[in-house]
DSSP file (Angstrom, degrees, kcal/mol; ACC not computed):
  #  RESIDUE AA STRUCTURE BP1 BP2  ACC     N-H-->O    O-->H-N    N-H-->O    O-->H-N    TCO  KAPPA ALPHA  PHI   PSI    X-CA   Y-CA   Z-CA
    1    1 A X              0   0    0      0, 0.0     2,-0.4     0, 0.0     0, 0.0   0.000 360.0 360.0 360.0 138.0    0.0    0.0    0.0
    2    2 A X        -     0   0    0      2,-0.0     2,-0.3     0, 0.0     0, 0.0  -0.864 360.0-179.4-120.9 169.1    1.3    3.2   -0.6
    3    3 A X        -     0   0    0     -2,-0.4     2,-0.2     2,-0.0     0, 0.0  -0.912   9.3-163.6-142.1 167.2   -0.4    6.8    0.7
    4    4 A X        -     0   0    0     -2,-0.3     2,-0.5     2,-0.0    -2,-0.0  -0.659   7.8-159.4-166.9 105.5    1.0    9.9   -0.1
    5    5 A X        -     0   0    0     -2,-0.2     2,-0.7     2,-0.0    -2,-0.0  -0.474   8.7-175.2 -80.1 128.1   -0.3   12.9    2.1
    6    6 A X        +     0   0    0     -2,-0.5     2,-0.5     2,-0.0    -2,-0.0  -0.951   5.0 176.3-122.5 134.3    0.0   16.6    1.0
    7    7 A X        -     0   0    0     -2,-0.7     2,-0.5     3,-0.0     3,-0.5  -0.864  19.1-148.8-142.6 116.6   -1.1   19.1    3.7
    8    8 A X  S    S-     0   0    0     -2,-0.5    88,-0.0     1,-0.3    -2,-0.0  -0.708  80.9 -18.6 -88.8 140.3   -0.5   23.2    2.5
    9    9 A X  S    S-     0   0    0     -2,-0.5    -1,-0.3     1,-0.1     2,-0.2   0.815  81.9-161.5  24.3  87.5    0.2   25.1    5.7
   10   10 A X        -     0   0    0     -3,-0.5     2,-0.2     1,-0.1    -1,-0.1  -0.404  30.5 -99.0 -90.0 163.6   -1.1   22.8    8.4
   11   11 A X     >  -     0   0    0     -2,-0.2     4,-3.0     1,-0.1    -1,-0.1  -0.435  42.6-102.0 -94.6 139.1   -1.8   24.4   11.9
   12   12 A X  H  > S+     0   0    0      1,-0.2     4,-3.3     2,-0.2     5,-0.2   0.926 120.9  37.4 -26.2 -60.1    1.4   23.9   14.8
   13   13 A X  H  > S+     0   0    0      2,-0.2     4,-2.5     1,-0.2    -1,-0.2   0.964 111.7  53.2 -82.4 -39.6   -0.1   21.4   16.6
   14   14 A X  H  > S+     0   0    0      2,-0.2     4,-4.8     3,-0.2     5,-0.2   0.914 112.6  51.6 -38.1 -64.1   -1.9   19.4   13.7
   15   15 A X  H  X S+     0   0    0     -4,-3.0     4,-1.4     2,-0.2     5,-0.3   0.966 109.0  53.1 -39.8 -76.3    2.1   19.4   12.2
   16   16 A X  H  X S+     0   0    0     -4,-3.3     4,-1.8     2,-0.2     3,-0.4   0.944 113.0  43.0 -31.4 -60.8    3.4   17.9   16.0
   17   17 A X  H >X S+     0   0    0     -4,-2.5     3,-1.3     1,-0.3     4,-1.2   0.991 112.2  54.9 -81.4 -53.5    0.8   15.0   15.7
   18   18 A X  H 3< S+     0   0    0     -4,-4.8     4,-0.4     1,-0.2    -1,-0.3   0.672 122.0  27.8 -23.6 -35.8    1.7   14.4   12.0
   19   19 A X  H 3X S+     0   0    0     -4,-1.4     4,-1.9    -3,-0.4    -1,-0.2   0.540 111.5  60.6-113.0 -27.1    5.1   14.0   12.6
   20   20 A X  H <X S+     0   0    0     -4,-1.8     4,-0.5    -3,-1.3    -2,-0.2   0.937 116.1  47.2 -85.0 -40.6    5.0   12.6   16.5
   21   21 A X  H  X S+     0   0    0     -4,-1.2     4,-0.7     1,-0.3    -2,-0.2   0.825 110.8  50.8 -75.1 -39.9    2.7    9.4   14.4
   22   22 A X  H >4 S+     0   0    0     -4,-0.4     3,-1.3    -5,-0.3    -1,-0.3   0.941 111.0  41.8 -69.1 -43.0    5.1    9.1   11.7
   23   23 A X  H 3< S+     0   0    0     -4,-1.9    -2,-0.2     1,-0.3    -1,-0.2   0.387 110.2  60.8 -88.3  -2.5    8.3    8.7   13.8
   24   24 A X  H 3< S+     0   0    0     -4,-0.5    -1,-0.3     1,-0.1    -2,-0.2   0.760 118.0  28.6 -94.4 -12.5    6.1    6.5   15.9
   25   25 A X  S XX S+     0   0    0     -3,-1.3     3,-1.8    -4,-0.7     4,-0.7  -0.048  88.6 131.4-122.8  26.1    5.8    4.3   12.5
   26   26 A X  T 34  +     0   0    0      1,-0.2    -3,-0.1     2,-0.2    -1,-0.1   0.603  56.9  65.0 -49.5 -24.9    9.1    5.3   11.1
   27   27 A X  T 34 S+     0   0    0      1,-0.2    -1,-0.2    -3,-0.1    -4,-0.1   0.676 107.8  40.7 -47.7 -58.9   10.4    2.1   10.2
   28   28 A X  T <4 S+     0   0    0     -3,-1.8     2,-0.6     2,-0.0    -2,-0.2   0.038  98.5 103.9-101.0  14.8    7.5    1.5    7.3
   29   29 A X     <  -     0   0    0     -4,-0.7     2,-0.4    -7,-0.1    -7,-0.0  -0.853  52.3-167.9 -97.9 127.1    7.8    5.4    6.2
   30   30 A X        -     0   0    0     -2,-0.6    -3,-0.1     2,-0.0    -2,-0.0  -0.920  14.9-135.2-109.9 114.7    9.6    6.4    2.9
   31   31 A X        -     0   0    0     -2,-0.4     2,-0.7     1,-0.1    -2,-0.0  -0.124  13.8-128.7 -71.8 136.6   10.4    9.6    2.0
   32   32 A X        +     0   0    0      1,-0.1    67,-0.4     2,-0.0    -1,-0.1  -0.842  46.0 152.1 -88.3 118.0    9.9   10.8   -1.4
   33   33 A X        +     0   0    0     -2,-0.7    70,-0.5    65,-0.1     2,-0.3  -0.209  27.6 115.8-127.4  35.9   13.1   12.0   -2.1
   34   34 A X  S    S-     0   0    0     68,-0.1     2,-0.1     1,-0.0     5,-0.1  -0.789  70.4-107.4-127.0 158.9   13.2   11.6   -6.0
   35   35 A X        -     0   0    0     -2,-0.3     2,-0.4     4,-0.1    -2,-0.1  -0.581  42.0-173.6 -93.9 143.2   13.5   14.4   -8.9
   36   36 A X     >  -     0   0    0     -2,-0.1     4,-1.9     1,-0.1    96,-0.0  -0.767  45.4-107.0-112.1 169.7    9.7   14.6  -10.7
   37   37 A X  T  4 S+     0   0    0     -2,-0.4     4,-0.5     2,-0.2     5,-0.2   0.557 121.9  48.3 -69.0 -14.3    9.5   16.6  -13.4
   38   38 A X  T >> S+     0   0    0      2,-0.2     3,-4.8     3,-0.1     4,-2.0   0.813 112.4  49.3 -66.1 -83.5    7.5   19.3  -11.1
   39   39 A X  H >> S+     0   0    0      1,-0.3     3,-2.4     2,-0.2     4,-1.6   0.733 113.6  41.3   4.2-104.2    9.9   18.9   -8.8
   40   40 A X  H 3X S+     0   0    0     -4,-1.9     4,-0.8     1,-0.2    -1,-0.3   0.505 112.3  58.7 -33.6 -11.3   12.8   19.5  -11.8
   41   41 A X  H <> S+     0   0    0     -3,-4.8     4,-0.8    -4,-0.5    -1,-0.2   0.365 114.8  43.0-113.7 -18.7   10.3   22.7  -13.6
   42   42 A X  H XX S+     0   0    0     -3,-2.4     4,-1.3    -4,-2.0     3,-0.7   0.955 105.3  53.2 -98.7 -33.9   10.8   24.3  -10.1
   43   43 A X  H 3X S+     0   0    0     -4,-1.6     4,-1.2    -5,-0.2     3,-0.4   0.946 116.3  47.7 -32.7 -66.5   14.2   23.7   -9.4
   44   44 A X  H 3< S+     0   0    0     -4,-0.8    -1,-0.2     1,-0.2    -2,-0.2   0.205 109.4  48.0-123.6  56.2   14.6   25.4  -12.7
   45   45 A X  H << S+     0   0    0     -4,-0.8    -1,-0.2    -3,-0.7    -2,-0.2   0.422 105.5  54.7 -43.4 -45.4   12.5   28.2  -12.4
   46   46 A X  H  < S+     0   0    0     -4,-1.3    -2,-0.2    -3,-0.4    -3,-0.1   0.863  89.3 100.7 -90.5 -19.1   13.6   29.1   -9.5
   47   47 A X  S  < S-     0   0    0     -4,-1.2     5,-0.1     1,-0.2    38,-0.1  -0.234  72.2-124.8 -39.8 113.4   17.3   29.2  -10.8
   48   48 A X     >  -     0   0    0     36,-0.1     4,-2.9     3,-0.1     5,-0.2  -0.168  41.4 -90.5 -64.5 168.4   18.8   32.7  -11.8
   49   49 A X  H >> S+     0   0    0      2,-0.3     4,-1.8     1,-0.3     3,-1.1   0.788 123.3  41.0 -33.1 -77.5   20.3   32.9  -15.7
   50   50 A X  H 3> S+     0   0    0      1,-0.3     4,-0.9     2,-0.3    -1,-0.3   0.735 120.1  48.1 -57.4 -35.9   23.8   31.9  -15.6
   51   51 A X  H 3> S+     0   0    0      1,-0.2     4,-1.4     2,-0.2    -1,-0.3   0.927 110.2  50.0 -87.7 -28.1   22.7   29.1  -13.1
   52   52 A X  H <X S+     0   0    0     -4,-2.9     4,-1.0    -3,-1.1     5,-0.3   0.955 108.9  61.2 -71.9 -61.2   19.5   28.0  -15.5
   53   53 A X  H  X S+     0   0    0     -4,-1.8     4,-2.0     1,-0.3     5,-0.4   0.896 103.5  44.9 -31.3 -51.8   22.6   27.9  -18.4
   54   54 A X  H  X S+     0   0    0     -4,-0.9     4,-3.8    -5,-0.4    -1,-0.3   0.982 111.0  52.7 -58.8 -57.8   24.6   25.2  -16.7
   55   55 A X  H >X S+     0   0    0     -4,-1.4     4,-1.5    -3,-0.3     3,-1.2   0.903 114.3  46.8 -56.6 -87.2   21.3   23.0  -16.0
   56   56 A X  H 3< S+     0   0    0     -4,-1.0    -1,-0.3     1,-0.3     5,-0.2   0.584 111.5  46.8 -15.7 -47.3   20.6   23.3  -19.8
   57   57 A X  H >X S+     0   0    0     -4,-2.0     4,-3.0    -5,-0.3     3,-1.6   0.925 111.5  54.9 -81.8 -38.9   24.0   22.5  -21.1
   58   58 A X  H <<>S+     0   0    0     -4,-3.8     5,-3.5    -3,-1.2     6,-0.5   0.817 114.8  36.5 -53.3 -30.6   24.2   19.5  -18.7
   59   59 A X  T 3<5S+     0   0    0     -4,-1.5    -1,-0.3    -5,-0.2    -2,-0.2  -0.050 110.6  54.2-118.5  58.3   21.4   18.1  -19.8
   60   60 A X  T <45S+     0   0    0     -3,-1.6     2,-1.1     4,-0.2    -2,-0.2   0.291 117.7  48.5-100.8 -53.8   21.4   18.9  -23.8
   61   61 A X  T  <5S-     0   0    0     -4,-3.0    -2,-0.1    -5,-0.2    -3,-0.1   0.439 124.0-110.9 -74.5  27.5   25.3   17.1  -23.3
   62   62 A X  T   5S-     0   0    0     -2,-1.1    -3,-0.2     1,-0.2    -1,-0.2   0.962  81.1 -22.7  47.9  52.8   23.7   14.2  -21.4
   63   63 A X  S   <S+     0   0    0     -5,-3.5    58,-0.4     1,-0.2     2,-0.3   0.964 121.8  69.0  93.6  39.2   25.0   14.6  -17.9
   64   64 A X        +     0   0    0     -6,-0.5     2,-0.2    -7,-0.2    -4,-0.2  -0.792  38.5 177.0-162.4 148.7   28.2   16.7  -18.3
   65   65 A X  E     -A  119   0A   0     54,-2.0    54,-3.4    -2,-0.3     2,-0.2  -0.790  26.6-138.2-144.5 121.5   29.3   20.1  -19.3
   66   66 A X  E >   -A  118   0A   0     -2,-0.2     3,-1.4    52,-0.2     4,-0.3  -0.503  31.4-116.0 -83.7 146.6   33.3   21.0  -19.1
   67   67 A X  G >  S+     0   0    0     50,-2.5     3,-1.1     1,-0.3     4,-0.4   0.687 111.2  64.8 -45.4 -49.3   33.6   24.4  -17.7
   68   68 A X  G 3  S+     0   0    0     49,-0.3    -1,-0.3     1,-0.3     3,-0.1   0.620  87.6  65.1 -50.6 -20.5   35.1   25.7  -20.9
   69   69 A X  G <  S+     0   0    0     -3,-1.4    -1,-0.3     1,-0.2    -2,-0.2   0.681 111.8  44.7 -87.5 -33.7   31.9   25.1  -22.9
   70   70 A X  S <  S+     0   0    0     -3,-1.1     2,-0.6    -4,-0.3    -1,-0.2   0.359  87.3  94.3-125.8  -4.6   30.5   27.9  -20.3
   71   71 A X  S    S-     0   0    0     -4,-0.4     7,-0.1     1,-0.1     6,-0.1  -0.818  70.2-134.5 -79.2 115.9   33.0   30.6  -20.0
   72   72 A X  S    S-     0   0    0     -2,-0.6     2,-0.2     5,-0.2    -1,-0.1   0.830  86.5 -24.4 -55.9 -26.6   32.6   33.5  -22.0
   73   73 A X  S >  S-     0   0    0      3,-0.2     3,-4.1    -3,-0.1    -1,-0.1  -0.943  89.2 -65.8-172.5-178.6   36.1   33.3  -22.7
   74   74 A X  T 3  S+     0   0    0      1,-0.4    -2,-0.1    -2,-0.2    -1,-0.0   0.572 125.1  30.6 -85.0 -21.0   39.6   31.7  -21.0
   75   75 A X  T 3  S+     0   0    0      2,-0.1     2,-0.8    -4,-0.0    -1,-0.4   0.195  87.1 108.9-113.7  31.5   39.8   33.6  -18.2
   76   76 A X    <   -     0   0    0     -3,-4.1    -3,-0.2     1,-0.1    -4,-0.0  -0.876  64.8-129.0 -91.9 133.7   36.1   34.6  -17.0
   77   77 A X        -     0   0    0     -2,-0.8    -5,-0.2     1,-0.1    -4,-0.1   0.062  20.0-147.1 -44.1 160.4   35.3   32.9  -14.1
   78   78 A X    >   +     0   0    0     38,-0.1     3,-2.1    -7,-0.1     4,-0.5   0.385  51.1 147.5-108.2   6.3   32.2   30.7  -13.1
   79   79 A X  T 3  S+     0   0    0      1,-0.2    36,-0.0     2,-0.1     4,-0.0  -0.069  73.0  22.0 -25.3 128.3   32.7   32.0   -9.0
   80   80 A X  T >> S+     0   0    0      1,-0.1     4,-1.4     3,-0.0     3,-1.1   0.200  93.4 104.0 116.9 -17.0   29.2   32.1   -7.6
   81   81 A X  H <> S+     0   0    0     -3,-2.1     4,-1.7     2,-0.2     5,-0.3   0.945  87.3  46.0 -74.0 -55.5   27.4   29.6  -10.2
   82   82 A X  H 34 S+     0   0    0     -4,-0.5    -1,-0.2     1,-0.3     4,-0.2   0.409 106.9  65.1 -89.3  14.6   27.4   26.7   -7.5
   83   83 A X  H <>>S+     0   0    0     -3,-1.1     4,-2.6     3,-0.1     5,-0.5   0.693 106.1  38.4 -90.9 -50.7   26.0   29.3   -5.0
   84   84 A X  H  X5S+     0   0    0     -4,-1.4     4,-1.0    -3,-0.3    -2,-0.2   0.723 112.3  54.4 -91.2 -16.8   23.1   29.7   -6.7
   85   85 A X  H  X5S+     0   0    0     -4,-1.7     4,-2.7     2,-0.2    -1,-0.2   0.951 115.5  47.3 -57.4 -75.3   22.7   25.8   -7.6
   86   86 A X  H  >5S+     0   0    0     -5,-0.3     4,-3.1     1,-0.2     5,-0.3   0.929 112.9  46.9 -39.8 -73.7   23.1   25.3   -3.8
   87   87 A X  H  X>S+     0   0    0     -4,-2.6     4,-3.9     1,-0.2     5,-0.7   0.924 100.5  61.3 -34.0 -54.3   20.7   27.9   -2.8
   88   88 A X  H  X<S+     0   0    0     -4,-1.0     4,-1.1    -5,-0.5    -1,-0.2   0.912 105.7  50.6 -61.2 -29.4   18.0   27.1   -5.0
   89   89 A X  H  X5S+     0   0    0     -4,-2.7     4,-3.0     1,-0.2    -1,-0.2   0.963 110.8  53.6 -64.4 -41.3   17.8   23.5   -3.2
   90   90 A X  H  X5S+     0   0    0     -4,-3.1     4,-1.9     1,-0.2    -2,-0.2   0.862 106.2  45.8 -80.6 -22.0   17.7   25.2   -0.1
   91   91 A X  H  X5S+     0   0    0     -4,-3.9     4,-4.1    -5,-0.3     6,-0.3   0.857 109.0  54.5 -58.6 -43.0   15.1   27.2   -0.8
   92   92 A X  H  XXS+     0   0    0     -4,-1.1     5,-2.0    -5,-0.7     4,-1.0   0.962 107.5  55.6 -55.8 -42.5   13.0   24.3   -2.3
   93   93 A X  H ><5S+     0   0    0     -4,-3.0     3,-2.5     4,-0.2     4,-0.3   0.990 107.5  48.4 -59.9 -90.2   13.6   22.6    1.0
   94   94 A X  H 3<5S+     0   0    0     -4,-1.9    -1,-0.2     1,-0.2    -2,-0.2   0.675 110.5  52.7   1.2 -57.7   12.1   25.7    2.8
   95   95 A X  H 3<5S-     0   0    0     -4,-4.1    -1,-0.2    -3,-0.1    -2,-0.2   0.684 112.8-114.0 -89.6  -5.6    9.2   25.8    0.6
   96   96 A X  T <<5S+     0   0    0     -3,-2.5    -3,-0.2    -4,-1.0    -2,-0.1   0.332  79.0 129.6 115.9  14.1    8.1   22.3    1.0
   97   97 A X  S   <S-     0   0    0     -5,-2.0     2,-0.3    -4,-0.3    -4,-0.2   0.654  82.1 -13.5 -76.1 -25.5    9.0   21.8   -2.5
   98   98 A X  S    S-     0   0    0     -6,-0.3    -2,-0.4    -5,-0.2     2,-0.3  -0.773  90.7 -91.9-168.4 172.4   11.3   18.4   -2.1
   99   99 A X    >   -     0   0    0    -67,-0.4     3,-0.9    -2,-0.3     2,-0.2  -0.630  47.2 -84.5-100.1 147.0   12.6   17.2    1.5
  100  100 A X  T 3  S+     0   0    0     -2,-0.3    -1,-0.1     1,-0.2     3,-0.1  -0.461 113.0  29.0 -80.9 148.0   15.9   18.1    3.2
  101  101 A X  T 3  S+     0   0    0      1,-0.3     2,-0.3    -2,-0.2    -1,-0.2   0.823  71.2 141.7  59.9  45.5   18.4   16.0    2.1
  102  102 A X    <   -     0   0    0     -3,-0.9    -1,-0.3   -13,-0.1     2,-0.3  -0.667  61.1-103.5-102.3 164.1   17.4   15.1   -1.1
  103  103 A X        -     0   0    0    -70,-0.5     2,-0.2    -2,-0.3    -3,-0.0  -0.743  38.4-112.3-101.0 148.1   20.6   15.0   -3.4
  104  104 A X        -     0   0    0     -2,-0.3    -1,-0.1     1,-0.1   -18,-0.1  -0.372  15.6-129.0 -87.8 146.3   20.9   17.7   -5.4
  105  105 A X  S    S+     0   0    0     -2,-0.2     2,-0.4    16,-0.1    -1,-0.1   0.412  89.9  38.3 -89.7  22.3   20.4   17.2   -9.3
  106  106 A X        -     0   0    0     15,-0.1     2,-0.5     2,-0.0    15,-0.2  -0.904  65.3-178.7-155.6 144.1   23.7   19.0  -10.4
  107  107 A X  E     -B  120   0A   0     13,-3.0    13,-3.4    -2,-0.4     2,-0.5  -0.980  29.4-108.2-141.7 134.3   27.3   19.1   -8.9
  108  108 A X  E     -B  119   0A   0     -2,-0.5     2,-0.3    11,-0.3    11,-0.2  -0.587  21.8-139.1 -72.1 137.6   30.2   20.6   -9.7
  109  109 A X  E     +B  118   0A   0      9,-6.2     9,-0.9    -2,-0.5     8,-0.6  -0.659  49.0  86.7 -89.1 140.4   33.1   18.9  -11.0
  110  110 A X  S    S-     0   0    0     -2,-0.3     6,-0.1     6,-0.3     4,-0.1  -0.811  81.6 -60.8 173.8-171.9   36.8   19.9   -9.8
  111  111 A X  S    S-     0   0    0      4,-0.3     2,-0.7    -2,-0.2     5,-0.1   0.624  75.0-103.4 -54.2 -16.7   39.7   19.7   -7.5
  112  112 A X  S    S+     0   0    0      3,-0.2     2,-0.5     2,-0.1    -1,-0.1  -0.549 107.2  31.0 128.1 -95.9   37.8   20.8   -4.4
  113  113 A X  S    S+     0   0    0     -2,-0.7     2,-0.4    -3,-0.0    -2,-0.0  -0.973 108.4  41.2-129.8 146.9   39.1   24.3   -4.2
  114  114 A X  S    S-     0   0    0     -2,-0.5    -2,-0.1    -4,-0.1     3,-0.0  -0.934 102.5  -8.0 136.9-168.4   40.0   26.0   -7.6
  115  115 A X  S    S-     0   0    0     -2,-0.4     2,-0.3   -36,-0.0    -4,-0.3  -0.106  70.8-127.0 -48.0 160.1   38.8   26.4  -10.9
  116  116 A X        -     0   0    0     -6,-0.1    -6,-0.3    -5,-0.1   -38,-0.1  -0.687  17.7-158.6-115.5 153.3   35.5   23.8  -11.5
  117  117 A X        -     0   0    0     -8,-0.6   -50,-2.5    -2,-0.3     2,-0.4   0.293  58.3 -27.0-101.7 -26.3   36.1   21.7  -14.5
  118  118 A X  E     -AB  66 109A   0     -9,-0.9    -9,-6.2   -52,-0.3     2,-0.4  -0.996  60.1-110.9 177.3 148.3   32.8   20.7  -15.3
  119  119 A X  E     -AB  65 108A   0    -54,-3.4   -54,-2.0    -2,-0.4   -11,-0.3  -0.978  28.0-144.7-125.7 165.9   29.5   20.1  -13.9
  120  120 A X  E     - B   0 107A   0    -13,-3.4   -13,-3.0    -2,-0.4     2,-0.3  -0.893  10.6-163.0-144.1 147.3   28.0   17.0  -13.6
  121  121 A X        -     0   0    0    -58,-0.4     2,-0.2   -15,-0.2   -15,-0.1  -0.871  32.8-117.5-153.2 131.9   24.2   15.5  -13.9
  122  122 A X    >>  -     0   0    0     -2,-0.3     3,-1.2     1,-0.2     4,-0.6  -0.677  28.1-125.9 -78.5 145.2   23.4   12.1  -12.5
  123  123 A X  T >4 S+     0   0    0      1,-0.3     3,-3.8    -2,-0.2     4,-0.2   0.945 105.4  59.1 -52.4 -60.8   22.2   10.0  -15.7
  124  124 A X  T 3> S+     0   0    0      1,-0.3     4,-0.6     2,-0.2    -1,-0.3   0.747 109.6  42.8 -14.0 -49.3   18.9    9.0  -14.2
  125  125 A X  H <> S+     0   0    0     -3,-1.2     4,-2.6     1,-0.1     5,-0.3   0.643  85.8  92.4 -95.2 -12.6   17.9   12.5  -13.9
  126  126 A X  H X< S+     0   0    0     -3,-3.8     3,-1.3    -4,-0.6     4,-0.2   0.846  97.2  39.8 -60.6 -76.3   19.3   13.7  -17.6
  127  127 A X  H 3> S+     0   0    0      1,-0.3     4,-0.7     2,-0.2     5,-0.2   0.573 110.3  49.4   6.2 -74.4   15.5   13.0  -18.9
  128  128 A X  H 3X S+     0   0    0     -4,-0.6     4,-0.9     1,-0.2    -1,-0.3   0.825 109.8  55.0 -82.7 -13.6   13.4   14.0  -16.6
  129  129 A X  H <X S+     0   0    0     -4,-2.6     4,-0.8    -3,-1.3    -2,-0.2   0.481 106.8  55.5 -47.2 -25.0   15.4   17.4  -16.5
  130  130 A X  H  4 S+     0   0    0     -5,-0.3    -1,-0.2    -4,-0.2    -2,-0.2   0.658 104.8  48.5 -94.8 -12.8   14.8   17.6  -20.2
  131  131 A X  H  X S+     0   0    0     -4,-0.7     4,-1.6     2,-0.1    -2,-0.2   0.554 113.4  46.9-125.0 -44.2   11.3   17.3  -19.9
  132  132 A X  H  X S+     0   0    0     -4,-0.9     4,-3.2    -5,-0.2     5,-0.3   0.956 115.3  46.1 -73.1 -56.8   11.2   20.1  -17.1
  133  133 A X  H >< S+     0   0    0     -4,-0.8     3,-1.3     2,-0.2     2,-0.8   0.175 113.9  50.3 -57.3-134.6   13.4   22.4  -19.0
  134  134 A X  H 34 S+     0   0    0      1,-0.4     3,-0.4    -4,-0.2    -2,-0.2  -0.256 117.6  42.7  72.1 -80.5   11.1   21.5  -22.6
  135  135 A X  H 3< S+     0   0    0     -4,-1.6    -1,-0.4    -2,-0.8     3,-0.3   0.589 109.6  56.4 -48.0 -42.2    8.1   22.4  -20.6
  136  136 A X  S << S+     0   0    0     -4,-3.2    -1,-0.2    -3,-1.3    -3,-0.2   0.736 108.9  50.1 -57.7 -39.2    9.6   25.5  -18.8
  137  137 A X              0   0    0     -3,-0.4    -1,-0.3    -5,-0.3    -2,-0.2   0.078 360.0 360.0 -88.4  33.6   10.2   27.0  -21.8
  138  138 A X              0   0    0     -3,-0.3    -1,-0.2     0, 0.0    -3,-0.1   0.318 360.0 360.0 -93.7 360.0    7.1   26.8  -23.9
């Protein structure tokens, strides 16, 4: 059996006994923690330009984009692009839009600290990301 509850702005206490019932049955609870294509047409929405650019080239190149492919030329930086990737999850989180700790559908590629090389797109996701983008733009 599966159920699948949506409740928009539930009252304090209503929210306490939802939750105090669930962790009392925690065991047989799953979190949906998976990219929909809603899910994926809000994600990028909510996404400024530059950061909507990335999503777009990762998934026209099927899960990768090298870093160069996205620089206006050899020395502009991408600084601040994997801020706004990062933010936009956490916002989604906020808004009830996906659950915290869900894995985020795009990562930057590099050494760590430096230059990013690339970003990267889990395959799984390439699709239904195409289908959100497709849809977003119409």
């Amino acid at each position: 059996m599966r159920i699948t509850v949506t409740i928009d702005q539930p009252t304090g206490d209503f929210q306490e006994r939802l939750l105090a019932l669930l962790a009392e049955y925690a065991a047989d609870v799953e979190e949906d923690a998976h990219w929909t294509i809603p899910r994926a047409e809000s994600y990028y929405r909510s996404l400024p330009a530059r950061a909507r650019r990335i999503v777009k080239e990762v998934v026209i190149r099927d899960g990768y984009v090298p870093a160069d492919e996205l620089r206006d030329d050899q020395n502009s930086s991408l600084r601040g692009h994997s801020a706004a990737l990062k933010r936009a999850m956490q916002r989604g989180v906020m808004l009830g839009r996906w659950p915290e700790g869900m894995q985020p559908p795009i990562e930057p590629q590099g050494p760590g600290f430096g230059k990013v090389v690339g970003y990267r797109m889990p395959a799984d996701l390439v699709q239904t990301f195409y289908t959100a983008i497709k849809n977003t733009e119409k």
